[in-house]
Structure formats: structure tokens, C-alpha cells
HTML snippet that shows the backbone in 3Dmol.js (N, CA, C, O; Angstrom):
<script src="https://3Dmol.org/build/3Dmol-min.js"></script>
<div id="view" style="width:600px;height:400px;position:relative"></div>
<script>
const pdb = `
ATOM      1  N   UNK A   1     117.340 132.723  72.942  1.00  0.00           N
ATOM      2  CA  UNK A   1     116.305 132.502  71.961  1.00  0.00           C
ATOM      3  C   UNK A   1     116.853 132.727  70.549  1.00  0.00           C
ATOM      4  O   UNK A   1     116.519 132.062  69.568  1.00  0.00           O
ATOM      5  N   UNK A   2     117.947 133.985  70.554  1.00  0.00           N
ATOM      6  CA  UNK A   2     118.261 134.254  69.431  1.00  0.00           C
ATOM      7  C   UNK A   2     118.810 132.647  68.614  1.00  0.00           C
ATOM      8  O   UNK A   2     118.458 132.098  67.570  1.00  0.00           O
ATOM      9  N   UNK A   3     119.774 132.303  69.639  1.00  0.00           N
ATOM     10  CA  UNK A   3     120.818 131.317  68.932  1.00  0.00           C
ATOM     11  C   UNK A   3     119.988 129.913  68.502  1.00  0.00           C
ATOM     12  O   UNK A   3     120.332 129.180  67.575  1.00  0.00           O
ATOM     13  N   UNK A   4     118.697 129.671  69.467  1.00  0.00           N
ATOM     14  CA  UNK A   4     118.016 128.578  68.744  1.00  0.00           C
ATOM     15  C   UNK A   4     117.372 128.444  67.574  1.00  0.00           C
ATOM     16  O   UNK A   4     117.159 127.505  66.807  1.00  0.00           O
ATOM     17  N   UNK A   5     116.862 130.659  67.635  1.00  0.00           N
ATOM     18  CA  UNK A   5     116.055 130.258  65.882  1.00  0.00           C
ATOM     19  C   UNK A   5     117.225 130.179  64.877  1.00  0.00           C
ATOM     20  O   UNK A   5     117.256 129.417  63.911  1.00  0.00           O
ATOM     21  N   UNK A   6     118.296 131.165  65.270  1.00  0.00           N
ATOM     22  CA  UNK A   6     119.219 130.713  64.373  1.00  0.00           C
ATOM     23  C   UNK A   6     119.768 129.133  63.681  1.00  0.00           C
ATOM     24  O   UNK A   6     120.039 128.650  62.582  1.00  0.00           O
ATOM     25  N   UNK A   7     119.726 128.800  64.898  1.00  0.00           N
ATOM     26  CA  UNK A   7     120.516 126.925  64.420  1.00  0.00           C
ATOM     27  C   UNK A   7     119.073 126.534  63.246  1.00  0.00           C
ATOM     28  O   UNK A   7     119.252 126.149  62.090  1.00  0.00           O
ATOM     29  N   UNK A   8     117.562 126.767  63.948  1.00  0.00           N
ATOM     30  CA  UNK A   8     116.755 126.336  63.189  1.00  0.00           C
ATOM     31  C   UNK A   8     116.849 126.731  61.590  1.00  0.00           C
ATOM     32  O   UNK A   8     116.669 125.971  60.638  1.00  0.00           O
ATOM     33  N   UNK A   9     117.150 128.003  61.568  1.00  0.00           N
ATOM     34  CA  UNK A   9     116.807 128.291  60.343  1.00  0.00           C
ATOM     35  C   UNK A   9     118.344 127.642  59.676  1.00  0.00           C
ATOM     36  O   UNK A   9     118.552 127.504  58.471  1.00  0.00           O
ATOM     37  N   UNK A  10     119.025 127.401  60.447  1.00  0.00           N
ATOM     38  CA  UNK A  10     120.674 127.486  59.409  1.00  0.00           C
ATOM     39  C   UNK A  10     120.396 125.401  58.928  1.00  0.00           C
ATOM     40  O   UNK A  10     121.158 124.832  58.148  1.00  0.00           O
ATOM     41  N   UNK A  11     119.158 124.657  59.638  1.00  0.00           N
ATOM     42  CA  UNK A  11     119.041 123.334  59.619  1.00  0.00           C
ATOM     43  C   UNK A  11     118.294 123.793  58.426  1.00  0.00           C
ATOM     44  O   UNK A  11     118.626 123.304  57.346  1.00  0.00           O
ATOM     45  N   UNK A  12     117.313 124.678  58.461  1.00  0.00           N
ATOM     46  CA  UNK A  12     116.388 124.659  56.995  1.00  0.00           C
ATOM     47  C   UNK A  12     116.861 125.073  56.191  1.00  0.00           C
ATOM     48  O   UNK A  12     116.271 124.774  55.153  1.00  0.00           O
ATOM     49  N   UNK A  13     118.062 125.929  55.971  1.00  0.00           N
ATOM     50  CA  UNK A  13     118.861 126.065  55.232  1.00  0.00           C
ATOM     51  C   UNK A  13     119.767 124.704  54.593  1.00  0.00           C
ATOM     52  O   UNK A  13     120.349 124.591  53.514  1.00  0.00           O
ATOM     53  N   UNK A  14     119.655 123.981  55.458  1.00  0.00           N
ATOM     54  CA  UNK A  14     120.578 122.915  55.131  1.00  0.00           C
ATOM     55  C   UNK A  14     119.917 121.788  54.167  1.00  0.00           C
ATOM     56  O   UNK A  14     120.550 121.199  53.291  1.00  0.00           O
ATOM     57  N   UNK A  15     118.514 121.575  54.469  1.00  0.00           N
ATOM     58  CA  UNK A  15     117.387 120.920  53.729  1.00  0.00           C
ATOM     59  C   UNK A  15     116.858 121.564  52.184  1.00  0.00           C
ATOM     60  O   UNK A  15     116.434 121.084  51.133  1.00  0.00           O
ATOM     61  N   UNK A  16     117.189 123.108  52.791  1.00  0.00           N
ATOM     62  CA  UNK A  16     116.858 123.874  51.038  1.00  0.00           C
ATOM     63  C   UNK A  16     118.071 123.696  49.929  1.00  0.00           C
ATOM     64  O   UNK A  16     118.055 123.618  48.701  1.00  0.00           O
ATOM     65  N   UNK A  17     119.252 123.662  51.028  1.00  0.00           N
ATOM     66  CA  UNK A  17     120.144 123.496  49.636  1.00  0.00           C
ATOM     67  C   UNK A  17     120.478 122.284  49.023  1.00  0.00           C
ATOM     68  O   UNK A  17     121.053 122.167  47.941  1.00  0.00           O
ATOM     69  N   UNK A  18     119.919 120.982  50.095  1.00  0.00           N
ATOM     70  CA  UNK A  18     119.443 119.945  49.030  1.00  0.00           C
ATOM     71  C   UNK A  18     119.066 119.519  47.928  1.00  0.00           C
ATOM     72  O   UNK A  18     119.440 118.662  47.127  1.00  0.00           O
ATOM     73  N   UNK A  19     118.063 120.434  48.030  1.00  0.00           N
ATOM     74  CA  UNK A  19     116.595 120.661  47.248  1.00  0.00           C
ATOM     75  C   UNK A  19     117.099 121.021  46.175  1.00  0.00           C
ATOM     76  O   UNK A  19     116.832 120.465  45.109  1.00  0.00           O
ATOM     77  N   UNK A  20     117.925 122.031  46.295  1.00  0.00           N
ATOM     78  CA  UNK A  20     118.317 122.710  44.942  1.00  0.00           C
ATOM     79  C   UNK A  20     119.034 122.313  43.588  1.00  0.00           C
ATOM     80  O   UNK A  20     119.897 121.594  44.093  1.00  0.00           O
ATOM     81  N   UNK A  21     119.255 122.272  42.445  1.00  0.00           N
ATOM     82  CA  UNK A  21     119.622 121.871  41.449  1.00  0.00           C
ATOM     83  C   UNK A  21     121.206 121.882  41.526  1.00  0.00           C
ATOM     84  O   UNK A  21     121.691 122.869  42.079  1.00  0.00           O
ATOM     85  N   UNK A  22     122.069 120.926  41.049  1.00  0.00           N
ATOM     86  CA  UNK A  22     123.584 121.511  41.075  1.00  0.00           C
ATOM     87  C   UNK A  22     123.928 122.303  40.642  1.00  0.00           C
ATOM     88  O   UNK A  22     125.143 122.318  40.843  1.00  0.00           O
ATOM     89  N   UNK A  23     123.574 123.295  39.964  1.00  0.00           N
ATOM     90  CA  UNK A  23     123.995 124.637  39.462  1.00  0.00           C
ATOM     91  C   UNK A  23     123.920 125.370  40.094  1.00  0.00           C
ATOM     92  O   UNK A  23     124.782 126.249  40.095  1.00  0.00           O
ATOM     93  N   UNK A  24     122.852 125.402  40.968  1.00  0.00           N
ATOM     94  CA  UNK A  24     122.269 126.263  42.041  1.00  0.00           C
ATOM     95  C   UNK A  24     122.825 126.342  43.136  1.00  0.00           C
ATOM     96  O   UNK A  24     123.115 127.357  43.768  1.00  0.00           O
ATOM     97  N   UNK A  25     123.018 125.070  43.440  1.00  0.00           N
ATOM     98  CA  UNK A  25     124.288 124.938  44.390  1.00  0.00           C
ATOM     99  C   UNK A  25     125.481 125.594  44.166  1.00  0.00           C
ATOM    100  O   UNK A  25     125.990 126.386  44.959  1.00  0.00           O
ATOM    101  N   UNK A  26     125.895 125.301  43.185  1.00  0.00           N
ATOM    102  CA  UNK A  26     127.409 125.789  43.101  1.00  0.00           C
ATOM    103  C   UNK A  26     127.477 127.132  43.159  1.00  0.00           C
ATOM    104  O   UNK A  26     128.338 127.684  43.845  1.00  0.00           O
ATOM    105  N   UNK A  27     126.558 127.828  42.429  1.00  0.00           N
ATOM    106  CA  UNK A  27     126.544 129.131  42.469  1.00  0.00           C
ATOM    107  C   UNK A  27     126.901 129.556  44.236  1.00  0.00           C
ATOM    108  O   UNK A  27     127.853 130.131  44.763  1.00  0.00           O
ATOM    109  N   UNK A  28     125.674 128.975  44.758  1.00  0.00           N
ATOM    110  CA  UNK A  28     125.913 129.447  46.229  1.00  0.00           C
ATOM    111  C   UNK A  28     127.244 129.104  47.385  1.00  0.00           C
ATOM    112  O   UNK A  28     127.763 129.654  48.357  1.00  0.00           O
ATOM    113  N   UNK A  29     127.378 128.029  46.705  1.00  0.00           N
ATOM    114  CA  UNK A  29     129.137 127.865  47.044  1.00  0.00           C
ATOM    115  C   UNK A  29     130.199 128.570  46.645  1.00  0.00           C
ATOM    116  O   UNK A  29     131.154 128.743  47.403  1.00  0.00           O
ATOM    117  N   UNK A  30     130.164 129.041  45.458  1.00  0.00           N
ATOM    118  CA  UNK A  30     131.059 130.003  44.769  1.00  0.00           C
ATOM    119  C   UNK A  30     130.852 131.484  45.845  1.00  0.00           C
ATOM    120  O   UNK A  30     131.713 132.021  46.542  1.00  0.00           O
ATOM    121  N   UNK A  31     129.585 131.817  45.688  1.00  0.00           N
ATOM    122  CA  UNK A  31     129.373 132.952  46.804  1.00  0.00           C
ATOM    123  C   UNK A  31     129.840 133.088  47.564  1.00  0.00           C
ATOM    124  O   UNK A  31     130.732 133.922  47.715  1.00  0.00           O
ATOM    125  N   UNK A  32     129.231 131.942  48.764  1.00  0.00           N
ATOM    126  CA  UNK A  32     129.785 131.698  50.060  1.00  0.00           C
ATOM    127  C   UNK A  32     131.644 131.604  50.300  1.00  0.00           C
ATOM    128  O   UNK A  32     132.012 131.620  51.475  1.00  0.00           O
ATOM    129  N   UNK A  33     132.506 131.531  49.437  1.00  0.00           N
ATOM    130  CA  UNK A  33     133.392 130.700  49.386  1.00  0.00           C
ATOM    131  C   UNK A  33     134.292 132.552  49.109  1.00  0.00           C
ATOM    132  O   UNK A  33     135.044 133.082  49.927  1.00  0.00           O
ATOM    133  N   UNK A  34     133.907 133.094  47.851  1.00  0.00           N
ATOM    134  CA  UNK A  34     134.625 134.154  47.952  1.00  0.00           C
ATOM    135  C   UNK A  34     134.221 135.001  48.760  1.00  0.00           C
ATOM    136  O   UNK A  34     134.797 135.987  48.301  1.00  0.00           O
ATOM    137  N   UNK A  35     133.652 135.373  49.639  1.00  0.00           N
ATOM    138  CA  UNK A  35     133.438 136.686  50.940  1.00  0.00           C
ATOM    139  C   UNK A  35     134.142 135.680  52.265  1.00  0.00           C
ATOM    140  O   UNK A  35     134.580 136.230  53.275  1.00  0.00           O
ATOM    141  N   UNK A  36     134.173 134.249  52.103  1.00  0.00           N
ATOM    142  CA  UNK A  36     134.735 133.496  53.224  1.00  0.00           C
ATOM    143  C   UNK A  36     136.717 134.087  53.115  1.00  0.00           C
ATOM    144  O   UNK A  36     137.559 133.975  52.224  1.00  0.00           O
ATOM    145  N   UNK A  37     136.746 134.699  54.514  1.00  0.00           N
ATOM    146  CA  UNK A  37     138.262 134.701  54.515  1.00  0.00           C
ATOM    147  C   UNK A  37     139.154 133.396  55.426  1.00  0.00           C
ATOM    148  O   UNK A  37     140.286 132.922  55.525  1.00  0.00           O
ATOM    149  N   UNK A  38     138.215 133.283  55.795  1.00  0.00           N
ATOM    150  CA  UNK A  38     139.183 131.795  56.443  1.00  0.00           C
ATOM    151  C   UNK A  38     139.020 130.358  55.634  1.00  0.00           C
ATOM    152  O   UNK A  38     138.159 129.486  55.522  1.00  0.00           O
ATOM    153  N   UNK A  39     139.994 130.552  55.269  1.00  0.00           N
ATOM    154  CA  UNK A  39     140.027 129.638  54.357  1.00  0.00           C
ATOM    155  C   UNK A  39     139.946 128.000  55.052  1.00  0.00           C
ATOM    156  O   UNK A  39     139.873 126.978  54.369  1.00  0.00           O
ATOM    157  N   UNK A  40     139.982 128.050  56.749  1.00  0.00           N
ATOM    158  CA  UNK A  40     139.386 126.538  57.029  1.00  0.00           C
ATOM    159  C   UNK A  40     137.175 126.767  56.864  1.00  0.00           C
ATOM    160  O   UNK A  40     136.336 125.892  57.078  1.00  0.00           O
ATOM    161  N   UNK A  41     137.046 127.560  56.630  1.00  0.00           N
ATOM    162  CA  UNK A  41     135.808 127.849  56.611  1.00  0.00           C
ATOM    163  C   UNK A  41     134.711 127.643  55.421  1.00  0.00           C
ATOM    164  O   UNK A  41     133.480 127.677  55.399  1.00  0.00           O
ATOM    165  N   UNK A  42     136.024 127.346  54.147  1.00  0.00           N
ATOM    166  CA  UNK A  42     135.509 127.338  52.758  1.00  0.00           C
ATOM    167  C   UNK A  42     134.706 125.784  52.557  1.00  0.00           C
ATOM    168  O   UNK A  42     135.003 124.723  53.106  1.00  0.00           O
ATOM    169  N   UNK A  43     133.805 126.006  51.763  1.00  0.00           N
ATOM    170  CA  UNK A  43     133.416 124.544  51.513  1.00  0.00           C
ATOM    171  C   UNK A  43     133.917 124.199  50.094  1.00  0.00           C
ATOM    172  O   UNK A  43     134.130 125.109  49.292  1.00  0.00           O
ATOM    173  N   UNK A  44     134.103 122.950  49.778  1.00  0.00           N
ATOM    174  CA  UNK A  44     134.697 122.844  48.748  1.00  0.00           C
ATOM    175  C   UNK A  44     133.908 122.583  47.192  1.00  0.00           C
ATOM    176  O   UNK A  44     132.905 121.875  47.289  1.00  0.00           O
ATOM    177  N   UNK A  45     134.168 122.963  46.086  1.00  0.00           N
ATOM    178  CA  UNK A  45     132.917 122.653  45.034  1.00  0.00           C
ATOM    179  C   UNK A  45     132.113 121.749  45.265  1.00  0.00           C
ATOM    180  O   UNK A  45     130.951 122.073  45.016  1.00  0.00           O
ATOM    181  N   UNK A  46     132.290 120.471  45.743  1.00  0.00           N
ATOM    182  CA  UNK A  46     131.609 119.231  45.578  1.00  0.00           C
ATOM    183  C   UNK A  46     130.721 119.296  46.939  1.00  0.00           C
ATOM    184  O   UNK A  46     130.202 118.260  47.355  1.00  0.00           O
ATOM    185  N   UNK A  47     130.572 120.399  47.552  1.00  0.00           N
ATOM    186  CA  UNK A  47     129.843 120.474  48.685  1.00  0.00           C
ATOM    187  C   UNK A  47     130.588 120.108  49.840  1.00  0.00           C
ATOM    188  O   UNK A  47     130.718 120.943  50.735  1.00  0.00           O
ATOM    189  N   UNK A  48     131.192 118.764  49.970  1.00  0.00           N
ATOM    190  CA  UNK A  48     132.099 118.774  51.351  1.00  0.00           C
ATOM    191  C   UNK A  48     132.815 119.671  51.957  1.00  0.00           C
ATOM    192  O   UNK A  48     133.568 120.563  51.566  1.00  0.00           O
ATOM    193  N   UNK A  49     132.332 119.158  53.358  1.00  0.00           N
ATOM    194  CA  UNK A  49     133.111 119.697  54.182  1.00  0.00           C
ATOM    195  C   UNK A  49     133.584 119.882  55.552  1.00  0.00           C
ATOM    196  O   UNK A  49     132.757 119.403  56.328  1.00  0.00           O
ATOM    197  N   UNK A  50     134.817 120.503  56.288  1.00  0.00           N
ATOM    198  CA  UNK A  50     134.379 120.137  57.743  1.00  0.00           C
ATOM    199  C   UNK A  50     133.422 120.464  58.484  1.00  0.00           C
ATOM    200  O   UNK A  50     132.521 121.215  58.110  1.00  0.00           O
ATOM    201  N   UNK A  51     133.516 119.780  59.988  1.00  0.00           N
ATOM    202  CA  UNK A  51     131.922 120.387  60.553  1.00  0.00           C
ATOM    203  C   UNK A  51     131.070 122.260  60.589  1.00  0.00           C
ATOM    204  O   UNK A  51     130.021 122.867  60.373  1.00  0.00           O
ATOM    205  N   UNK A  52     132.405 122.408  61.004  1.00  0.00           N
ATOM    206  CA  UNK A  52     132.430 123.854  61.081  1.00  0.00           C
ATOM    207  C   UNK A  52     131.966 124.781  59.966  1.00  0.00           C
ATOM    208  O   UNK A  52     130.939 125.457  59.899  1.00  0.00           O
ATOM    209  N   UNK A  53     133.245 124.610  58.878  1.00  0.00           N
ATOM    210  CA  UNK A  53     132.571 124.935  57.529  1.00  0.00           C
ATOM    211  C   UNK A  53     130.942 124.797  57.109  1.00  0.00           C
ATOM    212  O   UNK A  53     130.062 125.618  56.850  1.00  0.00           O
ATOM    213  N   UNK A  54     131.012 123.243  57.182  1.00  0.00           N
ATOM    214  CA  UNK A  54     129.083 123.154  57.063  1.00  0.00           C
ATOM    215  C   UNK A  54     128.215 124.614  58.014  1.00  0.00           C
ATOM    216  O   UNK A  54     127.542 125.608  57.742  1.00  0.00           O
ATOM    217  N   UNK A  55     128.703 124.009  59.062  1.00  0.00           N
ATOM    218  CA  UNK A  55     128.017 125.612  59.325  1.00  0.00           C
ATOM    219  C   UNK A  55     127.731 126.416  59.370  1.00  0.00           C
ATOM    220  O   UNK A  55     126.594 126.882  59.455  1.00  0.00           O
ATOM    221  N   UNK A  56     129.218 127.085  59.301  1.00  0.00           N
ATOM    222  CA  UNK A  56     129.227 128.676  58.739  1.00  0.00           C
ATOM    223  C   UNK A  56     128.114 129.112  57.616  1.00  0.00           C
ATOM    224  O   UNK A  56     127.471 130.161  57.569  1.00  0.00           O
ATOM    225  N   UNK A  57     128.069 127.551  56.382  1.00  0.00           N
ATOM    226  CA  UNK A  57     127.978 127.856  55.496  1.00  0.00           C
ATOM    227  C   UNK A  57     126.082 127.754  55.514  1.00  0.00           C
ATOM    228  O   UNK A  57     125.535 128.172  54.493  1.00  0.00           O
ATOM    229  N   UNK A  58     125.500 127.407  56.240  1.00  0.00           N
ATOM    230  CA  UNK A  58     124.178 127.119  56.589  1.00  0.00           C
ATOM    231  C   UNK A  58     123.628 128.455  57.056  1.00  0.00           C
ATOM    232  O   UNK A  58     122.642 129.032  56.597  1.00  0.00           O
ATOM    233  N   UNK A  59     124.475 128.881  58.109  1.00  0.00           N
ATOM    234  CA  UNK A  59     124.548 130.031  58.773  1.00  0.00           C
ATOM    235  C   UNK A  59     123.791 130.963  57.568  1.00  0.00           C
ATOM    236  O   UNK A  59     122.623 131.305  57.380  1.00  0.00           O
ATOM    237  N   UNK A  60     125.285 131.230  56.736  1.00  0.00           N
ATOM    238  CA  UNK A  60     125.276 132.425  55.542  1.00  0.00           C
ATOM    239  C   UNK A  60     123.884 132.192  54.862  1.00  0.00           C
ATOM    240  O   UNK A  60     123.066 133.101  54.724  1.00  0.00           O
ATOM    241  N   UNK A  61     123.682 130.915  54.453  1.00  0.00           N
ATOM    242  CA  UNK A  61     123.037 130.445  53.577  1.00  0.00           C
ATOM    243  C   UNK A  61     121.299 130.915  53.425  1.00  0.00           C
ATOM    244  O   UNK A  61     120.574 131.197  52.471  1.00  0.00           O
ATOM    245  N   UNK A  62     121.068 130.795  55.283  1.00  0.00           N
ATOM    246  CA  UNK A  62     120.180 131.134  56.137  1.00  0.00           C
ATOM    247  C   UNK A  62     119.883 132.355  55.432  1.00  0.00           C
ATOM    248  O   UNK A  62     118.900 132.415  54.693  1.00  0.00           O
ATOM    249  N   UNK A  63     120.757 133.456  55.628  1.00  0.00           N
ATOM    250  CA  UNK A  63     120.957 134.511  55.645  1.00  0.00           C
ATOM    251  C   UNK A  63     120.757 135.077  53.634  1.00  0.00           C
ATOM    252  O   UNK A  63     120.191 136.104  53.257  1.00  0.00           O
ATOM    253  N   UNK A  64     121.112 134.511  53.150  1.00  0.00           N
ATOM    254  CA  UNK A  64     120.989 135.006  51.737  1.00  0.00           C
ATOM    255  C   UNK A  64     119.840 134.470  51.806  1.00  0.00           C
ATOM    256  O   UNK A  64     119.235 135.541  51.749  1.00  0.00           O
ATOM    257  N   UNK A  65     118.884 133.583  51.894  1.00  0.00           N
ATOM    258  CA  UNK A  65     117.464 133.283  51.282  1.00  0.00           C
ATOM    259  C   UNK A  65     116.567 133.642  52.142  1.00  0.00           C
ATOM    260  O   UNK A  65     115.377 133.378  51.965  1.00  0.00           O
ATOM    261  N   UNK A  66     117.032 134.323  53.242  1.00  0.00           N
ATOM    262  CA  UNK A  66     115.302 134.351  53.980  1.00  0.00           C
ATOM    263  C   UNK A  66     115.516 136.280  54.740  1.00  0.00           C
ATOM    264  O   UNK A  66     114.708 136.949  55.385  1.00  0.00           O
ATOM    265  N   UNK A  67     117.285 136.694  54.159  1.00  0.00           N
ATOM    266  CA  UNK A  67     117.608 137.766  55.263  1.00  0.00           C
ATOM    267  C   UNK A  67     117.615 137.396  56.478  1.00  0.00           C
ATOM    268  O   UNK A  67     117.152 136.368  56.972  1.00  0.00           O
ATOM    269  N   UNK A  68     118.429 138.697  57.206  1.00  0.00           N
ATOM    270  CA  UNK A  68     118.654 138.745  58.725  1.00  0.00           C
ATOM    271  C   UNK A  68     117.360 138.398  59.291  1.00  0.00           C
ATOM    272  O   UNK A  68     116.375 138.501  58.560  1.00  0.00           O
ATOM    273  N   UNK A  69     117.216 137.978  60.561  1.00  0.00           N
ATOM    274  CA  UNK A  69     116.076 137.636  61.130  1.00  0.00           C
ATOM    275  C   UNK A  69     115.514 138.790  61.878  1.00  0.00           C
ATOM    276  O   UNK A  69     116.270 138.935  62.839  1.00  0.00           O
ATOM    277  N   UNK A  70     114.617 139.643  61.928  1.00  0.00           N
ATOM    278  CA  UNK A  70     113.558 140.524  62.953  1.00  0.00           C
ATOM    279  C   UNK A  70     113.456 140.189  63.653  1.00  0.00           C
ATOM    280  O   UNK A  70     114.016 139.116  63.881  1.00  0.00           O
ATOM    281  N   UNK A  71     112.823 140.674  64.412  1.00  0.00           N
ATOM    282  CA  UNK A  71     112.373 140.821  65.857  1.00  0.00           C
ATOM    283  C   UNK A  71     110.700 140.270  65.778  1.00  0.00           C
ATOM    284  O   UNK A  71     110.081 139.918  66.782  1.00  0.00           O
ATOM    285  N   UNK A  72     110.041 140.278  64.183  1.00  0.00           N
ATOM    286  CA  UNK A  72     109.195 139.356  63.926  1.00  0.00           C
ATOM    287  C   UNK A  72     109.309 138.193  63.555  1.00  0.00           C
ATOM    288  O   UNK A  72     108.423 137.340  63.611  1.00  0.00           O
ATOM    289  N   UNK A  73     110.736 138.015  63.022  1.00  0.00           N
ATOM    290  CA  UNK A  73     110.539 136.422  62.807  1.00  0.00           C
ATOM    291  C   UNK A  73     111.135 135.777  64.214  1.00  0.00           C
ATOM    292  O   UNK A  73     111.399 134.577  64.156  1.00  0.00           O
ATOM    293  N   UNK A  74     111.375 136.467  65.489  1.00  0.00           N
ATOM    294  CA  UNK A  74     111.802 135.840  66.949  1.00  0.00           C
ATOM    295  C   UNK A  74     110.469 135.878  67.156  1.00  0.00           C
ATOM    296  O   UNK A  74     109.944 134.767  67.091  1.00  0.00           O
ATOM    297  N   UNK A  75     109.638 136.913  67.415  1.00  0.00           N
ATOM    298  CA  UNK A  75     108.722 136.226  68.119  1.00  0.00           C
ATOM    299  C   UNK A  75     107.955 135.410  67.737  1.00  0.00           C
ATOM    300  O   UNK A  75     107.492 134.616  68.556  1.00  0.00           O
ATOM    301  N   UNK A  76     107.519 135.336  66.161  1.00  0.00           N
ATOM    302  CA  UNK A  76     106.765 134.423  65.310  1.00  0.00           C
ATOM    303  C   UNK A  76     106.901 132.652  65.883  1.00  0.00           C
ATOM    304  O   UNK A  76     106.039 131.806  66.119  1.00  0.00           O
ATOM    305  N   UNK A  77     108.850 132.625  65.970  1.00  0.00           N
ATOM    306  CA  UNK A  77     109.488 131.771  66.331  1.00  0.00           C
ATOM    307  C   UNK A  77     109.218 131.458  67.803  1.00  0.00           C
ATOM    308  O   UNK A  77     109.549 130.329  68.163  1.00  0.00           O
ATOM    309  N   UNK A  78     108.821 132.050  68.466  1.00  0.00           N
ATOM    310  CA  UNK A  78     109.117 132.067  69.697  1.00  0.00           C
ATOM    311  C   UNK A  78     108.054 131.599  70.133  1.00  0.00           C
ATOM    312  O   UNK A  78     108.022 131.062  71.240  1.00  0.00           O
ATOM    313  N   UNK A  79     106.708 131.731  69.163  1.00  0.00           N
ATOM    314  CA  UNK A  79     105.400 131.552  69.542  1.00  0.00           C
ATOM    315  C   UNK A  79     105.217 130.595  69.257  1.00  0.00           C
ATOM    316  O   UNK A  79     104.814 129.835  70.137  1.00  0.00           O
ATOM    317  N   UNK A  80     105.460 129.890  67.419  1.00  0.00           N
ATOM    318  CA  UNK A  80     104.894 128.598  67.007  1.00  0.00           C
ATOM    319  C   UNK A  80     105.735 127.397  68.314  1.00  0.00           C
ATOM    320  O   UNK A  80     105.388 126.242  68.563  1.00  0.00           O
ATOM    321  N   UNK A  81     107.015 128.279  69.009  1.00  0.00           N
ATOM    322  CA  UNK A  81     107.466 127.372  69.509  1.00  0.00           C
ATOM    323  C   UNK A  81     107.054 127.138  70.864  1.00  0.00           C
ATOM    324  O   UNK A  81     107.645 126.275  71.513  1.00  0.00           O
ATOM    325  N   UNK A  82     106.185 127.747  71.338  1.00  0.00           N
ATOM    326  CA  UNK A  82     105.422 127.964  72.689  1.00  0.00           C
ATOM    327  C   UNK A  82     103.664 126.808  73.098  1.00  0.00           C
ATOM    328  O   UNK A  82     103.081 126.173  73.977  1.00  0.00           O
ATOM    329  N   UNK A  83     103.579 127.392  71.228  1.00  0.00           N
ATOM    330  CA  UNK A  83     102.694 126.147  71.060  1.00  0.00           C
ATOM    331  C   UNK A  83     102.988 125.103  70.595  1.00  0.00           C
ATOM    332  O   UNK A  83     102.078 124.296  70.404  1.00  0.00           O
ATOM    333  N   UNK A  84     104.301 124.763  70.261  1.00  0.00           N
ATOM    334  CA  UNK A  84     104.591 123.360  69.524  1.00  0.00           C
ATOM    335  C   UNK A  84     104.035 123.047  68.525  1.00  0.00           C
ATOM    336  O   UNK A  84     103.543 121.941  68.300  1.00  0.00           O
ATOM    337  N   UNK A  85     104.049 124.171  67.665  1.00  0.00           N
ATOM    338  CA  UNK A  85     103.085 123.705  65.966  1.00  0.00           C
ATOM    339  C   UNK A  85     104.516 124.088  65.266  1.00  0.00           C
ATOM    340  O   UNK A  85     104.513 125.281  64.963  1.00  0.00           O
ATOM    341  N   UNK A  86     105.687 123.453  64.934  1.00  0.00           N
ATOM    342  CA  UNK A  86     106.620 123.552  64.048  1.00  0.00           C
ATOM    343  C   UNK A  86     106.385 122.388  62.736  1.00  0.00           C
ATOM    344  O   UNK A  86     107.184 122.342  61.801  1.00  0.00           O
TER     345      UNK A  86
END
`;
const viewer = $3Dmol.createViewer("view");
viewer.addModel(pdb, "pdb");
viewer.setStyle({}, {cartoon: {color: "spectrum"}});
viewer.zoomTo();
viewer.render();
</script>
């Protein structure tokens, strides 16, 4: 359960940083990029990147705008997803 809300939130992560202004972006790339030690993991200024990288970086991304996930946002998750109201 854990790993599905995760992917979910690291996809809405992926839609928010759309959203966001290029400055805003970059900032969060700059972030993401210096605490990243693997350097196949980095994304690059212009946003590209490999698959993996994208991820990681959705992952993190997840994680700076909404925090670690509770044990309320699993079951919250667990429920809207029980009833199929996503």
C-alpha cells in the first residue's frame, strides 16, 4: 500500500511541478540536485532527464511539498481508494 500511495503522490508531484513558474522550478532543481549524491540521479537545469532521475526527483519532490506521508495520509489513501473517489 505504502509503495502505491507513494508512486501516486510522486505522479502529483510531477503535475505540480509543471504548474510551477521557471524560477520555481529551478530553485527546486537546484535543491534536489545538491543533496543528490549520485550523480546519475541529478536532473539537469533544463529539467531533463533519465527515467530514473525523473523519479527520484518526483519522489523528493513529493516529499518537500506535502512531507513524509502518515499513517493518516495511508489510510485517507487507502479509503478514497476503496471507494474509488480519486
Amino acid at each position: 500500500m505504502l509503495s502505491r500511495y507513494l508512486a501516486f503522490r510522486a505522479a502529483e508531484a510531477k503535475k505540480y511541478f509543471e504548474e510551477l513558474e521557471s524560477a520555481e522550478q529551478s530553485e527546486y532543481l537546484v535543491q534536489y540536485n545538491e543533496q543528490q549524491v549520485a550523480a546519475q540521479l541529478r536532473v539537469s537545469s533544463n529539467g531533463k532527464a533519465k527515467k530514473a532521475a525523473a523519479e527520484a526527483f518526483a519522489y523528493w519532490l513529493a516529499d518537500m511539498v506535502w512531507s513524509k506521508p502518515t499513517d493518516r495520509d495511508l489510510l485517507n489513501f487507502l479509503l478514497r481508494d476503496a471507494t474509488g473517489s480519486r
